[in-house]
N, C-alpha and C positions, 0 to 999 in steps of 0.2 A: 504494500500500500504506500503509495505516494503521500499522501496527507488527505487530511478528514480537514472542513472550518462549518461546524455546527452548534449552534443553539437552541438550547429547550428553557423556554423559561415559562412560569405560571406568575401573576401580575395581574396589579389592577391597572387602570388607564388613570395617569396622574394631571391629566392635563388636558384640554378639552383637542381633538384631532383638526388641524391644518391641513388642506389640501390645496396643489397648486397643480394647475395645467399648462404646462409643458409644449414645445414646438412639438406640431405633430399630434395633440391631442392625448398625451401621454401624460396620464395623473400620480401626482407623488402626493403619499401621504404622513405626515411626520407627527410622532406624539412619543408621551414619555408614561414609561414601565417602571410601576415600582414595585418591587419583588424585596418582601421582608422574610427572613430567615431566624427562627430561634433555636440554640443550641446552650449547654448546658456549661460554665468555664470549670476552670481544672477548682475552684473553690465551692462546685452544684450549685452555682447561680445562675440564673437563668438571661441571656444576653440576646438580646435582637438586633440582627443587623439590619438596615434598609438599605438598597441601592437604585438607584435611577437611572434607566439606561433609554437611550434614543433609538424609538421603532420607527422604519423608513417603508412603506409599503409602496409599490409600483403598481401600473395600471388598474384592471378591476379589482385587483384585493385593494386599493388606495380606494377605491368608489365605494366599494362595498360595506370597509370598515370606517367609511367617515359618514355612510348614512345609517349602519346601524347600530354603530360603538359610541358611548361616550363616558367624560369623564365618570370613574367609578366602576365602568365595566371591568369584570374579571375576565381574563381571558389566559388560553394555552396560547404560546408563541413560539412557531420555530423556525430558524433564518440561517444566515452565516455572518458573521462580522467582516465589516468593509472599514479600515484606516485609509481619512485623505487627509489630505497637507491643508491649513486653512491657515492666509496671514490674520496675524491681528492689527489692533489697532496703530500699535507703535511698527507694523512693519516685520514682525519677525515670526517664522513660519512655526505653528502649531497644527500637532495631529489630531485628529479627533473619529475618535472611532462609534459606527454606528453597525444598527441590527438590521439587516435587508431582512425585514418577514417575507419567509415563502409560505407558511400554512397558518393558520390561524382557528380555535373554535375558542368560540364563545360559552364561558361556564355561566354562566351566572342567570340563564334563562331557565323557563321550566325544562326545554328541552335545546341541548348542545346543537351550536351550529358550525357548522363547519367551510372553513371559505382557504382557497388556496391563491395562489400569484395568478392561475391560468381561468379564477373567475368562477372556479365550478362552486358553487354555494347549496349546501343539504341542509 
């Protein structure tokens, strides 16, 4: 095997979903994942982590998940991470790494939905 770049994360939706349309008619869709984690420290107290990570969805899963998701939705997310170079403001080049979702279901309904990159939604 050459190399695996996979993400599974479970997460609510922190932030209400942006969508912008693109030359071409190509929709990106951008929001933020927070996935808290509790584990127990070497003293049995109990520690919760939070992290925020940035979900980048492309064409219909961008349309998909910006008319049916919003802040507070819990959702399954699975992607690969993409690092780009982004200057700032003083000029000096930072990376910033995001989540391309390819699949997505939605927990948080009575019944899972399930929505992929290529549009199929059950």
């Amino acid at each position: 095997m050459r190399g695996l770049n996979k993400v599974t994360l479970i997460g609510s939706i922190s932030k209400d979903i942006e969508i912008q349309h693109l030359e071409g008619s190509i929709s990106v869709a951008r929001f933020l994942l927070t996935t808290t984690e509790t584990v127990n420290d070497k003293n049995g107290q109990i520690q919760t982590n939070t992290e925020q990570h940035t979900i980048v969805l492309r064409r219909e899963l961008a349309e998909l998940a910006h008319k049916y998701l919003q802040r507070g939705s819990l959702i399954f997310l699975e992607g690969k991470l993409k690092t780009h170079p982004v200057d700032d403001t003083e000029g000096q080049t930072c990376y910033v790494t995001e989540i391309m979702g390819e699949h997505l279901v939605v927990l948080d309904k009575g019944n899972a939905i399930y929505m992929d990159e290529l549009g199929k939604f059950t």
